[in-house]
Backbone as a ProteinNet text record, in pm:
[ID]
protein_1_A
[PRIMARY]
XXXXXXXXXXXXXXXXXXXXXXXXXXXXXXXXXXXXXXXXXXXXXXXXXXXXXXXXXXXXXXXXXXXXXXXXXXXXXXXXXXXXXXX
[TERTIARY]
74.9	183.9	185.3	305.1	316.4	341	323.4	329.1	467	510.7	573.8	510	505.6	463.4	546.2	599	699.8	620	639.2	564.9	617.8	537.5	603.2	559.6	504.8	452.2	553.1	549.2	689.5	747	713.7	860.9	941.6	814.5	958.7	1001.3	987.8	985.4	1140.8	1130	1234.8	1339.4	1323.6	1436.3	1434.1	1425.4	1495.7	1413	1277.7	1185	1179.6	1233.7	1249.1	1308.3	1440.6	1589.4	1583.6	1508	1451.6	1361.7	1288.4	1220.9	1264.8	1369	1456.2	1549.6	1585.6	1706.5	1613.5	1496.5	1450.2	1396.1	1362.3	1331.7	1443.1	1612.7	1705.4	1697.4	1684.3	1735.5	1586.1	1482.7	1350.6	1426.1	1474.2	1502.1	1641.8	1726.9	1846.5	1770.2	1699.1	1660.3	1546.6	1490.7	1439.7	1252	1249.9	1097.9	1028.5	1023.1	860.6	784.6	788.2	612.2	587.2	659.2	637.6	593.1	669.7	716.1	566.8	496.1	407.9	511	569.8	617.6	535.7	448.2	364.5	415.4	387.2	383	238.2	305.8	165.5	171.3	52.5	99.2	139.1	88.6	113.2	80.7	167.8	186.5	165.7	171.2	153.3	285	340.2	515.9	592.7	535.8	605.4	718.6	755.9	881.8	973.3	931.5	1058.1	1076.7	1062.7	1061.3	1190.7	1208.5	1144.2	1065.7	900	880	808.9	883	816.2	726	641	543.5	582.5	587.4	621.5	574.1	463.9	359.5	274.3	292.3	205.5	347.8	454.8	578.6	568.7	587.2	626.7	745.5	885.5	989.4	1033.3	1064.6	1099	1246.2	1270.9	1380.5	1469.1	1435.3	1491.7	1554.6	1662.6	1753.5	1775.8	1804	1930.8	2052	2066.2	2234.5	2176.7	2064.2	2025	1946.2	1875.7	1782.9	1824.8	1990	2010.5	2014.1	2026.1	2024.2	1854.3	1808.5	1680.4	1577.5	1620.1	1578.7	1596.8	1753.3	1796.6	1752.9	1752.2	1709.4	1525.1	1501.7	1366.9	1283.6	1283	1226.9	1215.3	1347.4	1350.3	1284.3	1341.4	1262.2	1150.5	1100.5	899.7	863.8	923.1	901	941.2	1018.4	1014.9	939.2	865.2	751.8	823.3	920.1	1031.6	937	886.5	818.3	720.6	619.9	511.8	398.6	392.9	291.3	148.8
174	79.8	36.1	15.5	0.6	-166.7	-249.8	-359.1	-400	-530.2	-564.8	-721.4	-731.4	-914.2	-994.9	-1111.1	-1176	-1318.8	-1353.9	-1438.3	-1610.3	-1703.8	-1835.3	-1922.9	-1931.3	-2016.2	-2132.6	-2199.4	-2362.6	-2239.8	-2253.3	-2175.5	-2050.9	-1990.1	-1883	-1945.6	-2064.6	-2117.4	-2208.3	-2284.7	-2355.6	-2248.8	-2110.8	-2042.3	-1914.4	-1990.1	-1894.2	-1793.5	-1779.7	-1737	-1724.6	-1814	-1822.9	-1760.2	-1734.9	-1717.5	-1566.9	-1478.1	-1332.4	-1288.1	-1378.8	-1349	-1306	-1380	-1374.6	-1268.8	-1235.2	-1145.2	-1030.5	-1006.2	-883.4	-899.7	-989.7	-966.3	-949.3	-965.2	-917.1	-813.1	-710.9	-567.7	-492	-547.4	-447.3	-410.4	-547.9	-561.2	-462.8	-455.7	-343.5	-181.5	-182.2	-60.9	-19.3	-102.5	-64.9	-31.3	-147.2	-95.2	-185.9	-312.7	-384.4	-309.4	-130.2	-59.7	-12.6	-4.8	42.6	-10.4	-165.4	-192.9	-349.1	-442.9	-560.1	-609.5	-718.4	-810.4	-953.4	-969.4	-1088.5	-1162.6	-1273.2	-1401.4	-1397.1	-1461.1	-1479.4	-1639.1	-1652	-1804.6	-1793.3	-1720.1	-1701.3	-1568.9	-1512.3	-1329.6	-1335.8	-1501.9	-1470.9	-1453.3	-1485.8	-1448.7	-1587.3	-1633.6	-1792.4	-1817.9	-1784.4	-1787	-1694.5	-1576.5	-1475.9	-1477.2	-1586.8	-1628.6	-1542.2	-1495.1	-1492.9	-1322.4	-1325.1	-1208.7	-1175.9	-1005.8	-894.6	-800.2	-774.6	-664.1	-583.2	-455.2	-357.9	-195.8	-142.4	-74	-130.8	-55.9	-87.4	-104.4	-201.8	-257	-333.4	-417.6	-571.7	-592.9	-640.1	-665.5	-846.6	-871.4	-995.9	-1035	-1167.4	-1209.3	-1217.6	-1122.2	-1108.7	-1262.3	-1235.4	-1367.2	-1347.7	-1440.5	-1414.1	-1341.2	-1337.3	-1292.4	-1112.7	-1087.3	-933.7	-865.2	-971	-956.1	-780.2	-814.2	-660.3	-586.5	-561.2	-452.6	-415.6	-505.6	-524.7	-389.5	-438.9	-373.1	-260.1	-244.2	-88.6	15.8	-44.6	26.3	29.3	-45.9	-11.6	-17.2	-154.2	-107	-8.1	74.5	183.4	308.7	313.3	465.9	430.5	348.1	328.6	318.5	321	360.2	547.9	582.3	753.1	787	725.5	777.7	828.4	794.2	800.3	736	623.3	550.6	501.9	440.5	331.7	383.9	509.8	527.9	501.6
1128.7	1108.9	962.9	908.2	761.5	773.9	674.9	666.9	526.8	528.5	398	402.2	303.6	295.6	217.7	260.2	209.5	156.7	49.4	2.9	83.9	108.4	155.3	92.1	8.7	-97.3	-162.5	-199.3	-220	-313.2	-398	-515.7	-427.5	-367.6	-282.2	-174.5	-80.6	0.2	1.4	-123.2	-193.3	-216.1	-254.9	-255	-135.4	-10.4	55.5	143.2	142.3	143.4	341.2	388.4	561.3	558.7	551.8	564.8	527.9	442.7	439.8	552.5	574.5	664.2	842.5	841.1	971.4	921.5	845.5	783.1	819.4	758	804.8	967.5	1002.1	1160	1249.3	1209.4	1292.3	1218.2	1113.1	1079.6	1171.7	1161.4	1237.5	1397.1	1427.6	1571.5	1630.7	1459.2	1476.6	1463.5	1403	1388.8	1481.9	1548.3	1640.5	1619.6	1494.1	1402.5	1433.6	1554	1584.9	1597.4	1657.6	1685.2	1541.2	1409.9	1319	1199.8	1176.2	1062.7	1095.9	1021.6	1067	933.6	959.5	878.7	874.2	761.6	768.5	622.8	634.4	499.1	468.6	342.8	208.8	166.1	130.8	117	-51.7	-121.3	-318	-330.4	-360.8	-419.4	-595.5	-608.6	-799	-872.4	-857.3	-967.7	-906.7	-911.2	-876.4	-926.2	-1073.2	-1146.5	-1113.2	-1003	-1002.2	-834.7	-775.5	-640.5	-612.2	-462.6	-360.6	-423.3	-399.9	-407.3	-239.8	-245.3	-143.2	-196.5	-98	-126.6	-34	-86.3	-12.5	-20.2	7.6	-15.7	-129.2	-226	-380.5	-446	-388.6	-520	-479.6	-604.5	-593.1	-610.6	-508.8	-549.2	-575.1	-679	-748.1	-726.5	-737.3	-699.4	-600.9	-476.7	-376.5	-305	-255.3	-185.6	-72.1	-16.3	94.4	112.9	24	-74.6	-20.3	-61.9	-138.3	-41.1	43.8	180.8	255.4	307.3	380.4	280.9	136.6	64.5	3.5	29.2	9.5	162.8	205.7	367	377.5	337.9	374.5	199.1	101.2	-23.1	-3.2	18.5	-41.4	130.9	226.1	309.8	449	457.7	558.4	429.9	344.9	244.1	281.8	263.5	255.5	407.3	477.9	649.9	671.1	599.6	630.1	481.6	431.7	355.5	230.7	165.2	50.4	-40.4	-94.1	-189.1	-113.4	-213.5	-204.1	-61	-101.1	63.6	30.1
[MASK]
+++++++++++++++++++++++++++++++++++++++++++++++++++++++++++++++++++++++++++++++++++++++

């Protein structure tokens, strides 16, 4: 099972940092990836200034929103589930 980690720490927390988190738990739940995908929180990923950050294999993606969440999901975290990047 591949994992992504979404940081929840106050600075990503303050921007939005829940609200991704549910954004990707309805796209796992569309695509059909709870046996695949472990979506866990962090309490500090370290980039506090470029809040909300994801980890997603060995990338760190910065700035991610609400706004960017489904393009976020479908660009970077389905490739890294069919083994496209970050394996």
């Amino acid at each position: 099972m591949k994992s992504v980690e979404v940081c929840l720490g106050s600075a990503c927390h303050l921007r939005g940092a829940d609200k991704i988190v549910q954004i990707f738990m309805q796209k796992m739940e569309e695509y059909q990836l709870n046996a695949k995908l472990y979506l866990k929180g962090s309490f500090c990923l370290g980039h506090c200034s470029d809040a909300v950050i994801v980890q997603i294999g060995n990338e760190t993606l910065k700035n991610v929103t609400p706004e960017n969440a489904n393009v976020v999901f479908e660009n970077k975290i389905l490739p890294y589930l069919r083994g496209e990047n970050n394996e």
